[in-house]
C-alpha positions as CSV (number, residue, x, y, z in Angstrom):
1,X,21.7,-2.3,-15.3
2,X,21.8,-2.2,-19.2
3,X,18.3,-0.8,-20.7
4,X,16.6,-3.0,-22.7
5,X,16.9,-1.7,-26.8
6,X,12.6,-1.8,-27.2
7,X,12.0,-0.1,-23.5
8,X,9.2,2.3,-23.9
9,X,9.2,5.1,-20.8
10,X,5.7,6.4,-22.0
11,X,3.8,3.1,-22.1
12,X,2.0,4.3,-19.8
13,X,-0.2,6.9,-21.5
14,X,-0.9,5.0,-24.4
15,X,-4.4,3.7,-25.2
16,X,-4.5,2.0,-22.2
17,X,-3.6,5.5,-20.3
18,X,-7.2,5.8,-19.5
19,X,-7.3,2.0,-17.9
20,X,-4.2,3.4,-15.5
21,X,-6.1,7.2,-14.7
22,X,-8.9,4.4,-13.3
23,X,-7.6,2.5,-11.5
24,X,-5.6,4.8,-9.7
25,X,-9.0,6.7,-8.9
26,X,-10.5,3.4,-7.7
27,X,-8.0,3.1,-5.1
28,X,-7.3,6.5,-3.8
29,X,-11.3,6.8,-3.5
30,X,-11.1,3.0,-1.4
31,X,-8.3,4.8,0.7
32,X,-10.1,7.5,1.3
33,X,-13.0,5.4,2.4
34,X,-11.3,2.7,4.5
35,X,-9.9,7.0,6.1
36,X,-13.0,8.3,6.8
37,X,-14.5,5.0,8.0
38,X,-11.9,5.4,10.7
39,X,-12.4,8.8,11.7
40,X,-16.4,8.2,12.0
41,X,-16.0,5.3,14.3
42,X,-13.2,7.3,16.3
43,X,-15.7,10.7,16.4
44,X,-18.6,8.1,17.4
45,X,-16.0,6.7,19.9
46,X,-14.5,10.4,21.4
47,X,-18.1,11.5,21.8
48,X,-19.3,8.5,24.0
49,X,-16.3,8.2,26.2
50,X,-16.5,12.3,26.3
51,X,-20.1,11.9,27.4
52,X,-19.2,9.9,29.9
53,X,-17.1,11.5,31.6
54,X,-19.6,15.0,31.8
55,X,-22.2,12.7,32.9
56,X,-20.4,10.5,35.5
57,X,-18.6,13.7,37.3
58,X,-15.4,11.1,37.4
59,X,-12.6,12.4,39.2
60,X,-9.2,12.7,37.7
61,X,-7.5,9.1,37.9
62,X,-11.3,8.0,36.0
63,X,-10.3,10.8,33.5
64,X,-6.1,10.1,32.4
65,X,-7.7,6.8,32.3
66,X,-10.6,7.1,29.6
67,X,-8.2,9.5,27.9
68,X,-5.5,6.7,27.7
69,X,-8.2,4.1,26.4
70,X,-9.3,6.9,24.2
71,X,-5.7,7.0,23.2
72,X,-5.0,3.3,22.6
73,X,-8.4,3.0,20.8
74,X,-7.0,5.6,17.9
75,X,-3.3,4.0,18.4
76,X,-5.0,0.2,17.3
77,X,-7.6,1.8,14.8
78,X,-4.4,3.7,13.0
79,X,-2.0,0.5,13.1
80,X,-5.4,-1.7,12.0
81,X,-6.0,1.2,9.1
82,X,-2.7,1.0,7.8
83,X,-2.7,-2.6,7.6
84,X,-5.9,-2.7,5.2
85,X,-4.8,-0.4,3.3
86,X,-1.6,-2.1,2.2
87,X,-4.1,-4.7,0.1
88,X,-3.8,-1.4,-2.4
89,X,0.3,-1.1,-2.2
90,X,1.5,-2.5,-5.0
91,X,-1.6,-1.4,-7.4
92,X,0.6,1.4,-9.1
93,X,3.9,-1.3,-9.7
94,X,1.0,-3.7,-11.1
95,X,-0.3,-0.9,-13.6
96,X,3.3,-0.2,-14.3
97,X,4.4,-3.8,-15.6
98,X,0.9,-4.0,-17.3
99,X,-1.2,-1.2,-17.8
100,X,-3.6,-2.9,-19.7
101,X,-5.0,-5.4,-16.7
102,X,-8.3,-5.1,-15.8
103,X,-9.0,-2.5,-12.6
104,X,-10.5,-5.8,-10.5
105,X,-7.7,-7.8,-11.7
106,X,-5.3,-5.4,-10.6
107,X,-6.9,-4.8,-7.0
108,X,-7.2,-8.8,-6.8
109,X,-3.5,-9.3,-7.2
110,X,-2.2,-6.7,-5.2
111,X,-3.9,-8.3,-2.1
112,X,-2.9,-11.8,-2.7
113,X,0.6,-10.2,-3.3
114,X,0.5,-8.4,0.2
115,X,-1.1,-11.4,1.7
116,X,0.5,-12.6,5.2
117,X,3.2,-9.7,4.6
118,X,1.6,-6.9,5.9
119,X,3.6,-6.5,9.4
120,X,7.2,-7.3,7.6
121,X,5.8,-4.1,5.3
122,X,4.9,-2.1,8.1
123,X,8.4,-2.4,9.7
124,X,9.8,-2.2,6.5
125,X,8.1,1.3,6.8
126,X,8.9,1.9,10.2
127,X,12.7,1.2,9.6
128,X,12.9,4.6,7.5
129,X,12.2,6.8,10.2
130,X,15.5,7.6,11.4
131,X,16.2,8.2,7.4
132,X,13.1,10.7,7.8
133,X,14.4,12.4,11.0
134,X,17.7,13.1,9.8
135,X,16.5,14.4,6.7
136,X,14.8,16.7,8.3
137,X,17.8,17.6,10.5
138,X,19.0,18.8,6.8
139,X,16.4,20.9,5.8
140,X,14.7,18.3,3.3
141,X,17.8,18.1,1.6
142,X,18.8,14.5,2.4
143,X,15.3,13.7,1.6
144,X,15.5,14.8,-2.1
145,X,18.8,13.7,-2.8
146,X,18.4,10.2,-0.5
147,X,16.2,9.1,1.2
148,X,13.5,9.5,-1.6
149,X,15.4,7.6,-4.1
150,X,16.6,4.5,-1.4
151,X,12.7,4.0,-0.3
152,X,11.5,4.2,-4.5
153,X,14.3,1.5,-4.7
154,X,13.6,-0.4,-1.7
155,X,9.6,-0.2,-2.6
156,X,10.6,-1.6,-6.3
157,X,12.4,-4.3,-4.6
158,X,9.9,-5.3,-2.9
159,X,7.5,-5.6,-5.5
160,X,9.3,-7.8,-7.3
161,X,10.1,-9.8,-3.8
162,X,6.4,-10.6,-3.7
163,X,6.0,-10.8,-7.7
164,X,8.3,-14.1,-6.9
165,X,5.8,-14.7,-3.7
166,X,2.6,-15.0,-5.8
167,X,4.5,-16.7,-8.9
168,X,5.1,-13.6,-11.2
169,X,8.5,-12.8,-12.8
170,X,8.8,-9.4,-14.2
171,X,11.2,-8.9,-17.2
172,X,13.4,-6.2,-18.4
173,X,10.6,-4.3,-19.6
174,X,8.6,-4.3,-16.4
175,X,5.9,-6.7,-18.2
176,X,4.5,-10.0,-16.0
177,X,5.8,-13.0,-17.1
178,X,4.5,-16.1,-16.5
179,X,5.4,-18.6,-14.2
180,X,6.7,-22.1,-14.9
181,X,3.7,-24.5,-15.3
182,X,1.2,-21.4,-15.8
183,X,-0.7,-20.4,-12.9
184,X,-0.2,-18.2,-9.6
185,X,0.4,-19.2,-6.4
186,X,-2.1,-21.9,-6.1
187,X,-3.7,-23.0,-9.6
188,X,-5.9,-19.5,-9.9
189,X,-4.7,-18.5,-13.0
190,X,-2.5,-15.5,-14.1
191,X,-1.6,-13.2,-16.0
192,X,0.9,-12.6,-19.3
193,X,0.7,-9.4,-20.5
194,X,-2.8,-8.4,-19.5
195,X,-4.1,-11.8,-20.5
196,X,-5.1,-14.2,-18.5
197,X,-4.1,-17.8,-18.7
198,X,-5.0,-21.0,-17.1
């Protein structure tokens, strides 16, 4: 791949740096949210199905089976947690190709770019777990020199997979273009360089 004569790695923390630092914040506090959300309902959860069994005096066949509800309760609320917060995936390639797009913007097009996607992305996920388990085989030494750089590759790829999805294009440069006939996936709008356009 032959780099473009005007690419600019620090475009990033120009004056727009500050737009980036936010937006980032915004979605590692949502993720953190959507977390604890999780673990409250799973405590709330625990607790009743905990008081019920010190209340009821169940025997043991009552008891492997609350603990296995218990179990496929957290198992659901995990795989339905990990699924929400996909919406906030591509945020950081978004700020990447235009750090200058507004924070709701930004949060708006990640989820319509995730939309309908999310289980092909989870098992996207789920297929580097080998990868993962023989790296650890090595001592983390396949991760760094690896496995690392093919999922940074593979997660880059797929931005730009659903950038085509949702009507983007993203040049050389890593700036939006827009599409043919100007507007996104469904006559919303869109974006050129952080502006929007109708």
């Amino acid at each position: 791949i032959k780099r473009p004569a005007d690419f600019n790695l620090g475009r990033g923390f120009s004056p727009n740096y500050w737009n980036v630092v936010k937006s980032m914040f915004i979605r590692t506090l949502f993720t953190a949210l959507w977390a604890l959300l999780y673990a409250v309902v799973y405590l709330i959860l625990t607790g009743i199905i905990v008081g019920v069994m010190i209340a009821s005096d169940a025997s043991g066949g009552v008891i492997v089976f609350l603990m296995f509800l218990l179990f496929l309760i957290g198992l659901a609320g995990g795989f339905l947690l990990a699924l929400k917060l996909y919406e906030y995936r591509m945020i950081p390639y978004i700020l990447a190709s235009d750090p200058n797009m507004a924070r709701r913007d930004v949060f708006r097009i990640s989820k319509e770019m995730v939309k309908g996607e999310r289980l092909n992305i989870l098992v996207l996920d789920l297929s580097f777990i080998g990868w993962i388990l023989l790296a650890v085989l090595t001592c983390g030494i396949l991760m760094i020199f690896y496995v690392n750089p093919y999922k940074m590759l593979t997660e880059g790829a797929l931005f730009h997979k659903l950038c085509e999805k949702v009507g983007f294009r993203v040049d050389m440069n890593g700036q939006f273009l827009a599409p043919a006939g100007g507007n996104m996936g469904g006559g919303n709008g869109g974006y050129y360089n952080g502006n929007m356009y109708n």
